[in-house]
Every structure is written in C-alpha cells, then in structure tokens.
KOLVO-512184 format. One record per residue (C-alpha): residue number from 0; residue in three letters; x, y, z. Coordinates in steps of 0.05 Angstrom, whole numbers, plus 32768, in hexadecimal, padded with zeros to 4 digits. Each point is the difference from the previous one (the first is absolute). Layout:
BEGIN
<num=NUM | residuo=ALA | u=X | v=Y | w=Z>
...
//
This chain:
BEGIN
<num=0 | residuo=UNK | u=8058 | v=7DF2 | w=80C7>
<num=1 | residuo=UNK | u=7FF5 | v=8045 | w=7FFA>
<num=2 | residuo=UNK | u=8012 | v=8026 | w=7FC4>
<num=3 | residuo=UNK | u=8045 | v=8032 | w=7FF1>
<num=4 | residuo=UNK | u=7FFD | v=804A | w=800D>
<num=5 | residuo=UNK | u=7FE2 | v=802A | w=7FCB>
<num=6 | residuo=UNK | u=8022 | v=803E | w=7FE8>
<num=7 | residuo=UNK | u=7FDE | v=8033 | w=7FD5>
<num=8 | residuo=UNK | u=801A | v=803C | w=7FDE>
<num=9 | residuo=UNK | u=7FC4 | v=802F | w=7FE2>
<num=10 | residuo=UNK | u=8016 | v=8036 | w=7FCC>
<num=11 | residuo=UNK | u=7FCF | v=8038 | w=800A>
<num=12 | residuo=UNK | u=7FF4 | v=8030 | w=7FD0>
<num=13 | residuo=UNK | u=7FD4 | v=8040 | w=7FF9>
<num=14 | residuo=UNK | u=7FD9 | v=8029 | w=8017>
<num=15 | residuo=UNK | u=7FD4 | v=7FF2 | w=7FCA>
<num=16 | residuo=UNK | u=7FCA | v=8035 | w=800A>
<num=17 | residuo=UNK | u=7FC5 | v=7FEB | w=7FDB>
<num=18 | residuo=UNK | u=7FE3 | v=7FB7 | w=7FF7>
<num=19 | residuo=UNK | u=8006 | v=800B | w=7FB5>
<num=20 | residuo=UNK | u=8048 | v=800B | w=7FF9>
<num=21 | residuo=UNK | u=8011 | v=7FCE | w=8033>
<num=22 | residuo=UNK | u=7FDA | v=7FCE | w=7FD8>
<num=23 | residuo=UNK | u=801C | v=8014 | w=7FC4>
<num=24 | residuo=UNK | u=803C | v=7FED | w=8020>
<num=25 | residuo=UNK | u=7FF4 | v=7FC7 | w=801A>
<num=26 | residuo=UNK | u=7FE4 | v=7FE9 | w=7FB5>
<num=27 | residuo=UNK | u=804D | v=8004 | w=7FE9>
<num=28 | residuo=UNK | u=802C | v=7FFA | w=8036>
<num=29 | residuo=UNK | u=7FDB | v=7FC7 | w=802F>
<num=30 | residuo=UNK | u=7FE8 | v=7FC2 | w=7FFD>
<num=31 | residuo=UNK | u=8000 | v=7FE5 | w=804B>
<num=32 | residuo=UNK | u=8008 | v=8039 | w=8035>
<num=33 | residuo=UNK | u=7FE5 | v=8029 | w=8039>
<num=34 | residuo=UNK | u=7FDF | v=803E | w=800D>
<num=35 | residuo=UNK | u=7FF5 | v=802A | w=803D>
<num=36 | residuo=UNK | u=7FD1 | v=803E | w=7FFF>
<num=37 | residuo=UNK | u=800F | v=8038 | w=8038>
<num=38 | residuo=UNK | u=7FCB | v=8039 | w=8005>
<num=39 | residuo=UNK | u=7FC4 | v=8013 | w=802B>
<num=40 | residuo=UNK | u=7FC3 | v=7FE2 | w=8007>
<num=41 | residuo=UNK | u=7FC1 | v=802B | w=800F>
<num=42 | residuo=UNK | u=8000 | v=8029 | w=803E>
<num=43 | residuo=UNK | u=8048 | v=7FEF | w=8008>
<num=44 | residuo=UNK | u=8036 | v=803A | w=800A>
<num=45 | residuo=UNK | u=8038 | v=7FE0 | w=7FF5>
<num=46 | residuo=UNK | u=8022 | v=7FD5 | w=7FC8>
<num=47 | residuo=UNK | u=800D | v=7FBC | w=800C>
<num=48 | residuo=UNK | u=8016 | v=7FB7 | w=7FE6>
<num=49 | residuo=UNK | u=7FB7 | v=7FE9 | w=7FEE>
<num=50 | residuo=UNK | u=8007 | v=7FBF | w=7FD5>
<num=51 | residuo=UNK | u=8031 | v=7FD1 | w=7FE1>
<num=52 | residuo=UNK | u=7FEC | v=7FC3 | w=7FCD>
<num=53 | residuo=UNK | u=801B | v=7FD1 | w=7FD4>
<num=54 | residuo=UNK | u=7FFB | v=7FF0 | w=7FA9>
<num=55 | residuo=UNK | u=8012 | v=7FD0 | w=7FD6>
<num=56 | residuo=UNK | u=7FE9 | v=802B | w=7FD1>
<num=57 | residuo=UNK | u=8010 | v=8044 | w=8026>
<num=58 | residuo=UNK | u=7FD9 | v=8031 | w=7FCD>
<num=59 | residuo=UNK | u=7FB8 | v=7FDF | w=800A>
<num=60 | residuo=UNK | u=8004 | v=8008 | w=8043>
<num=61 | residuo=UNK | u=8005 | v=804C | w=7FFE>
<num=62 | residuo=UNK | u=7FBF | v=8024 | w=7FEC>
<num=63 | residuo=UNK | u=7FCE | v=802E | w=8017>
<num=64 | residuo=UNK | u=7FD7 | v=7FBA | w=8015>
<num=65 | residuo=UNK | u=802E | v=7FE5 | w=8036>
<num=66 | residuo=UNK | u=7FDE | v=7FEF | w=8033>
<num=67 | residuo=UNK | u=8037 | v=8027 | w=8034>
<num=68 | residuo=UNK | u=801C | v=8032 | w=7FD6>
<num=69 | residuo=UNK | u=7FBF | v=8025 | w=7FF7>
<num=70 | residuo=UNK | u=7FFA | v=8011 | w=804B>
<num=71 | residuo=UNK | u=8048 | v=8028 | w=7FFB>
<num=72 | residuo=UNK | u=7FDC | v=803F | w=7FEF>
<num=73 | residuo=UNK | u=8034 | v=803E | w=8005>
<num=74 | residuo=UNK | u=804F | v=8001 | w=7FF4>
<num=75 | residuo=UNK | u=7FFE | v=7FBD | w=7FEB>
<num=76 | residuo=UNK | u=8047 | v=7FE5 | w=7FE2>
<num=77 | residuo=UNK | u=8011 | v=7FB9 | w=7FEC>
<num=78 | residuo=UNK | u=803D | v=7FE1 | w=8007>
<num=79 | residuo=UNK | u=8010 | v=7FBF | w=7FCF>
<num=80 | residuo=UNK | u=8030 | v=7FC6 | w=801F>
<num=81 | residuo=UNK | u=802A | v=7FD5 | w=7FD5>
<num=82 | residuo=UNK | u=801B | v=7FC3 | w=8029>
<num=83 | residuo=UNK | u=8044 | v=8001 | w=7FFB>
<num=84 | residuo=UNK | u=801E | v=7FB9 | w=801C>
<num=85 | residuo=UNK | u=7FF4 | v=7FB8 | w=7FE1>
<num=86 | residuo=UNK | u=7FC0 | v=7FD8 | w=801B>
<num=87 | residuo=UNK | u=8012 | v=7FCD | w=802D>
<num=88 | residuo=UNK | u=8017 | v=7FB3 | w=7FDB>
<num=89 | residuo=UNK | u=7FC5 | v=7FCE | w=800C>
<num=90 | residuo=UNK | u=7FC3 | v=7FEF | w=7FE1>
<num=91 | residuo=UNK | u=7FC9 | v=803F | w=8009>
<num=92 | residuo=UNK | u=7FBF | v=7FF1 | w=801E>
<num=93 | residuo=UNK | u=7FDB | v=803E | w=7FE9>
<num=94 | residuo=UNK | u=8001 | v=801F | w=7FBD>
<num=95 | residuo=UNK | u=8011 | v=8047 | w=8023>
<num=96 | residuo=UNK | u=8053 | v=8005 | w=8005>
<num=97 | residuo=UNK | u=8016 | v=7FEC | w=8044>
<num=98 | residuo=UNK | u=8024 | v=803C | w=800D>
<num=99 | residuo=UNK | u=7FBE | v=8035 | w=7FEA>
<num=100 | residuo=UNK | u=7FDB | v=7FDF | w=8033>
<num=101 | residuo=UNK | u=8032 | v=7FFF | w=8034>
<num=102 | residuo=UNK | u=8011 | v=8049 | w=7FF5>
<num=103 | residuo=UNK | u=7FB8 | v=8024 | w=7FF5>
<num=104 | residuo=UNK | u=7FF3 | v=7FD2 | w=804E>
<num=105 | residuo=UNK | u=8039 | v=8018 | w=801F>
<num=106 | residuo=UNK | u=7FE4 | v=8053 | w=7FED>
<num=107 | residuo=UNK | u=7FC4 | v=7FED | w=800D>
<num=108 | residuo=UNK | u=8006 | v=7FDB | w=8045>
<num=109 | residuo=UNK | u=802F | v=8026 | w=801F>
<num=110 | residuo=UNK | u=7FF2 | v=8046 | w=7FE9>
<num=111 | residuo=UNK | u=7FBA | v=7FF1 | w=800A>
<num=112 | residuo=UNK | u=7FED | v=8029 | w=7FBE>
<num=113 | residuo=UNK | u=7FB7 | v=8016 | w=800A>
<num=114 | residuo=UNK | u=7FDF | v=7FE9 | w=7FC6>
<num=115 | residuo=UNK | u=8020 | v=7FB7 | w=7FFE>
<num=116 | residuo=UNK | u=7FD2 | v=7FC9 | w=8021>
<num=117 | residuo=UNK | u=8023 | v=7FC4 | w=7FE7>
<num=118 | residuo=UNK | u=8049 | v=7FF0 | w=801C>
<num=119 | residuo=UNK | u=7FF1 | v=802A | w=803A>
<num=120 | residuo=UNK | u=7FE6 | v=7FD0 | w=802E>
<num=121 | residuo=UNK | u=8030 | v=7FBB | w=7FFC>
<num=122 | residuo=UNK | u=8051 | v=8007 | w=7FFE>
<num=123 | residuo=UNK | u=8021 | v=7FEB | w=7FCC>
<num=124 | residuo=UNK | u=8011 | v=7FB7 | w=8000>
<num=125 | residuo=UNK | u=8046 | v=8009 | w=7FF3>
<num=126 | residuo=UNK | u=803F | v=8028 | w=8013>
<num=127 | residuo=UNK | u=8003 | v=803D | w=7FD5>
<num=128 | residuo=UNK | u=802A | v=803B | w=7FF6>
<num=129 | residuo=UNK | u=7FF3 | v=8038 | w=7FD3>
<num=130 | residuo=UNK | u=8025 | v=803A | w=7FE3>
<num=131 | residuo=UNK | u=7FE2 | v=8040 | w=7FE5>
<num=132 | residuo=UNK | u=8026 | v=802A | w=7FCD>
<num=133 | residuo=UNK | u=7FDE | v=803F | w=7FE2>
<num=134 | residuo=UNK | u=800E | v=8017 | w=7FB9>
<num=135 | residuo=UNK | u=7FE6 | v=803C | w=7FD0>
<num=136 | residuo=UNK | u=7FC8 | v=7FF7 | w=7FCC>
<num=137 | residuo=UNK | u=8048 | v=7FFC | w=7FD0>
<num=138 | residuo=UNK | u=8005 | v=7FBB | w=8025>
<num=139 | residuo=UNK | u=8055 | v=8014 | w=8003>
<num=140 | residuo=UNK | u=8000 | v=802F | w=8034>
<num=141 | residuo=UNK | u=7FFF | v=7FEF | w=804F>
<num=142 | residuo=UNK | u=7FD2 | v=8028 | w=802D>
<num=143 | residuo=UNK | u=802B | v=801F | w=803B>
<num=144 | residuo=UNK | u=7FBE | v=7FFE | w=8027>
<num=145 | residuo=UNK | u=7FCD | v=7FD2 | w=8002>
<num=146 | residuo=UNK | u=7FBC | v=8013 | w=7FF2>
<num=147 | residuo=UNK | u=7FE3 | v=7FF8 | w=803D>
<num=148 | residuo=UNK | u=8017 | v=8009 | w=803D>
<num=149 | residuo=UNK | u=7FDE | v=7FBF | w=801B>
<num=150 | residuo=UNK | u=8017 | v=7FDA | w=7FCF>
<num=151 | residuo=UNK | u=803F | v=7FD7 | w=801B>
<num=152 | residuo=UNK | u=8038 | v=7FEB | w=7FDA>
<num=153 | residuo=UNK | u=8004 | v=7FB7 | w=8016>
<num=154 | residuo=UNK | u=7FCA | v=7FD7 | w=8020>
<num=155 | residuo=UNK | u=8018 | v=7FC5 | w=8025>
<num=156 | residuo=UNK | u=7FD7 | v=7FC6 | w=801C>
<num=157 | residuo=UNK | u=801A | v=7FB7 | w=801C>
<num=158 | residuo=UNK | u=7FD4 | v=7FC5 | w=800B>
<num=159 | residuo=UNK | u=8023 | v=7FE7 | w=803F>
<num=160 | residuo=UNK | u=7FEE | v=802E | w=8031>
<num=161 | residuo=UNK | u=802F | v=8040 | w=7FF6>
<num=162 | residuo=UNK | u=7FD6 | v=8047 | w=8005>
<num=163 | residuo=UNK | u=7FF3 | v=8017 | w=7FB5>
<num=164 | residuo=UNK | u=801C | v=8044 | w=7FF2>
<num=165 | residuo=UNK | u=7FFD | v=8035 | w=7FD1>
<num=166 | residuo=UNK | u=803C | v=8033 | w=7FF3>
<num=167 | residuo=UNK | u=8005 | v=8046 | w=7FE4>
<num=168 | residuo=UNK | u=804C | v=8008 | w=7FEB>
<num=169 | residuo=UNK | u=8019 | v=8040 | w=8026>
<num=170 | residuo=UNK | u=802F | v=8035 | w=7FE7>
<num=171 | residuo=UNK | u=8042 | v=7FE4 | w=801C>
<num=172 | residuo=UNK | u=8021 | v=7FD8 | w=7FD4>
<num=173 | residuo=UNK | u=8046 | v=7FEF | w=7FEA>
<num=174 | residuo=UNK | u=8007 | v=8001 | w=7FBC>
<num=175 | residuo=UNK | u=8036 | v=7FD0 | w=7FD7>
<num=176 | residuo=UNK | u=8013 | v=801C | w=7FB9>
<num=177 | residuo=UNK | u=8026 | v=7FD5 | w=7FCD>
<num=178 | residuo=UNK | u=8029 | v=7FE7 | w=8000>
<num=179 | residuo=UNK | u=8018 | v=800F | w=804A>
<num=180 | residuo=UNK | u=7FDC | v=7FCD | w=801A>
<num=181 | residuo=UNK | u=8016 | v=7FD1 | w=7FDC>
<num=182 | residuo=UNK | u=804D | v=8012 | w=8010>
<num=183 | residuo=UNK | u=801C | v=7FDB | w=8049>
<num=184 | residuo=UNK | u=8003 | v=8023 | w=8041>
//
C-alpha cells in the first residue's frame, strides 16, 4: 500500500552572510532545520545554488570544517530552513525528521545542486510536495523575491508515474484582501 502525499512548507530565512553569524543563529533559533549555501565555486563566474543539508542540531553542522561548505569560495550566502508543516503520523524509521529528509532530497534531486552526492541519484520513495517561502534575517518579513533565480517556489514529485515539476510563481496574480473574499459573490 503505498504511503499518503507529503506536503512540506520550508520557512527560509537569511541571507546570512558569514558562517559565524548563521551559526550563531542557528545556536538560538534552531534545533532541526535546513540550510542551502548559494555562491561560486573556484573558476566559476557565476553564483549558484551549491548545497543544501540537514541538522538535528543545525549549529554543528555549520563551520569552517564542512566538508561542502568549504569548496563555496566567493559570494557565499547561507540560507537557514525551518520546516513549517507537522511530520507525517506513524512510527519513524530513522532518527532524522521525515519531512528534513524528504525536503533537503527533493533540492537536491531535482535541482541537481552541484555539491550534493547523496539524494541525487534515487527518487524519492514517496509523493512529495514542497513549498518555499523566503523571509528576512528579522525572520517577520517576506522576501518579494527569492534569492535565486533557480530556486523554485514549489517542487512537486508523484510516485505513480506523473512528470515531476518544479514552478517559479510568475508576476500575475489576483490578489484577495480581507475580508472580500470572504463576502459571497
């Protein structure tokens, strides 16, 4: 019997310009969470979505050691993800949070980040959506542009067949204010 439909919302919040401060926030503000590193590696030109990962305990994982993060050499900027949906009812078979793992695959199979070798290779094995939302280092405000032009605001796989797809929200939209929509016709 194959499993529900996982939907993910990730928080993202930054750009946090140096490893230090973005561990130092990390230390207070995460335990579990993301982070995805954009900059250029050597000899590159342009910036780019290098590397995501994955922390229980988010701060250890960013420091001038990591095995990835170390290779981002100029205009690097980190971005810290805060999952922001319930993990999925059921007993857990890994101690990493069902929906960390699903999200860091889904960036790093389907944007095929550079410096990711894990997660790139199998799809996931489940349905998945997930949501990206950008917010300011004040964690309140929303980003009217992403930080990256690759980086899509939903990513979208199903298990049974349907073509995966990843989608940049355009510029037309219809807004609804309250409470109009909430009044009939």
């Amino acid at each position: 019997m194959s499993k529900k439909h996982l939907m993910i919302a990730i928080n993202w919040y930054g750009p946090y310009n140096t490893l230090e401060y973005a561990r130092c926030r990390a230390r207070h503000d995460y335990s579990h969470g993301l982070y995805l590193a954009i900059g250029k590696l050597k000899h590159e030109r342009k910036r780019s979505m290098q590397y995501i990962g994955i922390g229980n305990n988010l701060h250890t994982r960013l420091n001038d050691r990591h095995h990835k993060l170390v290779d981002i050499v100029r205009e690097r900027s980190l971005w810290l993800g805060e999952i922001a949906t319930a993990e999925p009812s059921g007993k857990r078979m890994k101690a990493t949070l069902t929906t960390l793992d699903f999200a860091e695959w889904m960036h790093a199979r389907f944007l095929k980040l550079p410096l990711n070798d894990k997660k790139t290779k199998q799809l996931p094995t489940r349905s998945v959506t997930v949501i990206n939302r950008w917010y300011a280092t004040d964690y309140e405000t929303l980003r009217l542009r992403r930080p990256h032009a690759d980086w899509p605001d939903l990513l979208d796989y199903s298990e049974y067949g349907r073509p995966a797809r990843a989608v940049w929200f355009g510029r037309r939209q219809r807004t609804f204010q309250a409470p109009d929509y909430a009044m009939p016709g």
